[in-house]
TORLUM-304702 format. One record per atom (N, C-alpha, C): x, y, z; residue in three letters. Coordinates in steps of 0.2 Angstrom, whole numbers, padded with zeros to 4 digits, always signed. Layout:
N
XYZALA ...
% end
This chain:
114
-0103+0022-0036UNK -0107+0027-0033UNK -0109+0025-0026UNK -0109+0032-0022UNK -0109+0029-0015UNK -0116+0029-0015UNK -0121+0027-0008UNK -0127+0028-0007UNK -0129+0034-0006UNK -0124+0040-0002UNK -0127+0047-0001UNK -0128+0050-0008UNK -0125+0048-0010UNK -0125+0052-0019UNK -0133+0053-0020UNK -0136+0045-0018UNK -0143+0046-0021UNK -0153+0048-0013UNK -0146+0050-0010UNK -0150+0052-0003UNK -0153+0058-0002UNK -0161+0058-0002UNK -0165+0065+0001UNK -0161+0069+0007UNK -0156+0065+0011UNK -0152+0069+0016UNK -0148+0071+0016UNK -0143+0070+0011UNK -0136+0072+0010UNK -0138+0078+0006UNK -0133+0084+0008UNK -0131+0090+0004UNK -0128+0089-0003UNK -0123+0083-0003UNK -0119+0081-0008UNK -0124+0079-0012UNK -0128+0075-0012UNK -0132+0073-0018UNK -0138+0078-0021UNK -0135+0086-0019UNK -0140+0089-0022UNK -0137+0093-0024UNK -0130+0094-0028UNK -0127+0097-0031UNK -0124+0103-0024UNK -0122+0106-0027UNK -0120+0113-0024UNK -0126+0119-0021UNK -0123+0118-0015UNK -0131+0121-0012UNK -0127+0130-0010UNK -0132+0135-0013UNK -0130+0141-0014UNK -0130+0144-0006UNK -0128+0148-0003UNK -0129+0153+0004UNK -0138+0157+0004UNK -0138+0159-0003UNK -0146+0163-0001UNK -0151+0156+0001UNK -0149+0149-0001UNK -0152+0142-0001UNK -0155+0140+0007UNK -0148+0143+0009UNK -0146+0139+0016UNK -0151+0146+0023UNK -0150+0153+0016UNK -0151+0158+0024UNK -0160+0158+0022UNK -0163+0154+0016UNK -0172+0157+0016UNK -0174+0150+0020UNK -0170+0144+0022UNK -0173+0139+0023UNK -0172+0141+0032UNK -0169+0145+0034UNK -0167+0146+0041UNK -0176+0149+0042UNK -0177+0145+0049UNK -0184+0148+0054UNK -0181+0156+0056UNK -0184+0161+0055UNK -0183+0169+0058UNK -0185+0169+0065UNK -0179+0172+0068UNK -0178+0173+0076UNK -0183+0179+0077UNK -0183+0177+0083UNK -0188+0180+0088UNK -0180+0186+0087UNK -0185+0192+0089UNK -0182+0199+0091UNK -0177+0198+0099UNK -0172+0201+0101UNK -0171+0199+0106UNK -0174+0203+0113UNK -0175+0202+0118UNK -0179+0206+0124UNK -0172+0210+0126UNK -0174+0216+0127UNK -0167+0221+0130UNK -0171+0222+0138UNK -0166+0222+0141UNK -0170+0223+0148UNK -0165+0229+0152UNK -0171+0233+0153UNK -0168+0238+0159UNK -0167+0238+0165UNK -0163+0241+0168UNK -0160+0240+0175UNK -0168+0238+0177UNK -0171+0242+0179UNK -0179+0245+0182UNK -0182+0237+0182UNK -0183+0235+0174UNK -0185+0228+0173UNK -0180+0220+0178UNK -0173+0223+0175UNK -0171+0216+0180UNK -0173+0218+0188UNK -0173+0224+0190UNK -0174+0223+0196UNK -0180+0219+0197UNK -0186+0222+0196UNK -0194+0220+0196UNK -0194+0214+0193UNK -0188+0211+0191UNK -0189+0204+0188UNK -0187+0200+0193UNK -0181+0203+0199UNK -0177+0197+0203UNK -0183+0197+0209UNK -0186+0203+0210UNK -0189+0205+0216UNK -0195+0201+0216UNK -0198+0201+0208UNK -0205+0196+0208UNK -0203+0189+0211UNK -0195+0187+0208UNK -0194+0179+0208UNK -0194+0179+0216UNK -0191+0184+0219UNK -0190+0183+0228UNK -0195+0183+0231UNK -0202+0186+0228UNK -0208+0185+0232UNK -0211+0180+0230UNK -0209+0176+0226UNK -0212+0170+0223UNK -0206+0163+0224UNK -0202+0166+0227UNK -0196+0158+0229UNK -0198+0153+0233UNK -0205+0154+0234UNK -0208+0147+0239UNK -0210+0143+0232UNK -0210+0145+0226UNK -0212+0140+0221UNK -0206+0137+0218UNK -0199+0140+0219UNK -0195+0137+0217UNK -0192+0131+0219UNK -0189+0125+0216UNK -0187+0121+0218UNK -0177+0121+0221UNK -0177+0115+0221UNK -0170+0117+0223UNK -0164+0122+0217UNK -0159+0125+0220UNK -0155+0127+0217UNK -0161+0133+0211UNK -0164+0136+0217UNK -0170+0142+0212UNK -0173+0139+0206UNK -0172+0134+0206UNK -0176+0131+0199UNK -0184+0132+0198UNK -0188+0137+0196UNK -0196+0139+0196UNK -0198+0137+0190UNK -0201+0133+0193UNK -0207+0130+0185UNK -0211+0136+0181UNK -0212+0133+0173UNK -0213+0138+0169UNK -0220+0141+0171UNK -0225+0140+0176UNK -0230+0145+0177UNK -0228+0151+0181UNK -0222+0150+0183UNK -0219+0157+0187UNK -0214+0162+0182UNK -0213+0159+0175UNK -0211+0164+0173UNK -0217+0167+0168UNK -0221+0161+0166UNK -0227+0164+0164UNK -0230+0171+0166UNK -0230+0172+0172UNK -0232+0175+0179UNK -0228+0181+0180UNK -0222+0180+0179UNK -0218+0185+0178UNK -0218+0190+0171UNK -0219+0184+0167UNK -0219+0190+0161UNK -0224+0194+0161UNK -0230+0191+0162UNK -0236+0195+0163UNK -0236+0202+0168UNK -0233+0201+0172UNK -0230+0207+0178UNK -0228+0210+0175UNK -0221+0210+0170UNK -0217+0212+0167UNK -0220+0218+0163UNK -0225+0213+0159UNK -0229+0218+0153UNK -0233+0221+0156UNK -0238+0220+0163UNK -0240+0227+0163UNK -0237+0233+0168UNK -0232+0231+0171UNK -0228+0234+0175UNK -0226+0242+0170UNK -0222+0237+0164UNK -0216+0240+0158UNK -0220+0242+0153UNK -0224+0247+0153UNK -0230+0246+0144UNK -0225+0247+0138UNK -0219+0249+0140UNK -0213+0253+0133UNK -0211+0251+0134UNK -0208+0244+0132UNK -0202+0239+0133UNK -0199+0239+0125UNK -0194+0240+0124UNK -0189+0239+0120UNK -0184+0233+0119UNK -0184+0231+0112UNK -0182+0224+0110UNK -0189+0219+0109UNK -0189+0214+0108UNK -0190+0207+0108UNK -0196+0210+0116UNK -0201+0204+0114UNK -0206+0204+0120UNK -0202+0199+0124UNK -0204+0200+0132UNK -0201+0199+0138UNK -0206+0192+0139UNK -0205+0186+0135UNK -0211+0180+0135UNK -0209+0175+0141UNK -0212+0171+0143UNK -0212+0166+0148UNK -0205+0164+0148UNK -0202+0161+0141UNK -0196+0158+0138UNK -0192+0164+0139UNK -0191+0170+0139UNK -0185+0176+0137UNK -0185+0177+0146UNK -0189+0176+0149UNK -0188+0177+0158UNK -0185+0170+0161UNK -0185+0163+0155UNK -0182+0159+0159UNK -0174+0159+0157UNK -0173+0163+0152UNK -0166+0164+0149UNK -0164+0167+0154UNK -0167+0173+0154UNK -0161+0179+0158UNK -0162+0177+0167UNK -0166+0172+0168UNK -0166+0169+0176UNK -0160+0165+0176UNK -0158+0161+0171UNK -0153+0156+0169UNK -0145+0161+0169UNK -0147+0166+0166UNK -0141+0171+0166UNK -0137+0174+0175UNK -0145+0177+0176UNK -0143+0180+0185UNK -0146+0176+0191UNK -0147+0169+0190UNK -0148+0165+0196UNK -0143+0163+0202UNK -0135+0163+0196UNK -0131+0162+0201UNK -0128+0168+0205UNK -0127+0174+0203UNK -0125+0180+0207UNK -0133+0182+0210UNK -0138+0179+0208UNK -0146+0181+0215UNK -0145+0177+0219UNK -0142+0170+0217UNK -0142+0164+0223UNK -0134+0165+0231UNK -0128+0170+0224UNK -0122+0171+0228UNK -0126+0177+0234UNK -0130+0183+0229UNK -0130+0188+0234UNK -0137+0186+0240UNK -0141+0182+0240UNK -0143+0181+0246UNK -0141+0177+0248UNK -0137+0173+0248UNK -0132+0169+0253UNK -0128+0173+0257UNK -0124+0180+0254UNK -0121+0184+0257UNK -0124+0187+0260UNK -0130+0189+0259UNK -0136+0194+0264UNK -0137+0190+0272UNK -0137+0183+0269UNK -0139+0178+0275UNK -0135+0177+0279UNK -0127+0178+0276UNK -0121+0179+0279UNK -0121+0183+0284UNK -0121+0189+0282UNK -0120+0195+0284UNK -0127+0197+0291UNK -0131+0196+0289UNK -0137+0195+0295UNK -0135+0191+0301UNK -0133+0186+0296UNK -0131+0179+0303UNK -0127+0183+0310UNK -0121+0186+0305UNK -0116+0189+0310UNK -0117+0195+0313UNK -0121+0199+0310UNK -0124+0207+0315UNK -0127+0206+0321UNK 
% end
């Protein structure tokens, strides 16, 4: 008899574990935040009037998305999907920080030259 046979951790020593077993012990997800153009804008806009608190490579500490959402929510009173939380604005800044970080360097670019 091996020792996982008789271990609280092992799946194997507890016989055969059913699907409805596995989906009641999962944690229930948050709803996900759906964001309208309207909102990323007022979302990138906020972060660029607030980029003095980012660190390098736009990296803003969580009281600016905190900050943000707060905007957000009283900006958007209809918002659709999942609420737009401190954590759901540091997702989607992680998603469009490198095409907001390419497109002002291209702005910078392009000023430098005119």
């Amino acid at each position: 008899m091996s020792s996982s046979e008789h271990s609280d951790r092992s799946l194997r020593s507890k016989g055969i574990v059913e699907h409805t077993q596995l989906v009641s012990s999962a944690k229930p997800r948050k709803a996900r935040a759906n964001w309208t153009d309207a909102e990323e804008r007022a979302f990138v806009l906020y972060l660029q009037q607030h980029a003095a608190t980012a660190g390098d490579g736009l990296n803003f500490p969580k009281r600016t998305f905190t900050s943000v959402a707060q905007h957000l929510q009283e900006k958007f009173l209809e918002q659709t999907g999942g609420e737009k939380t401190s954590t759901a604005c540091h997702t989607k800044w992680t998603k469009v920080r490198t095409i907001s970080y390419l497109c002002v360097i291209y702005s910078s670019n392009i000023a430098a030259q005119g």
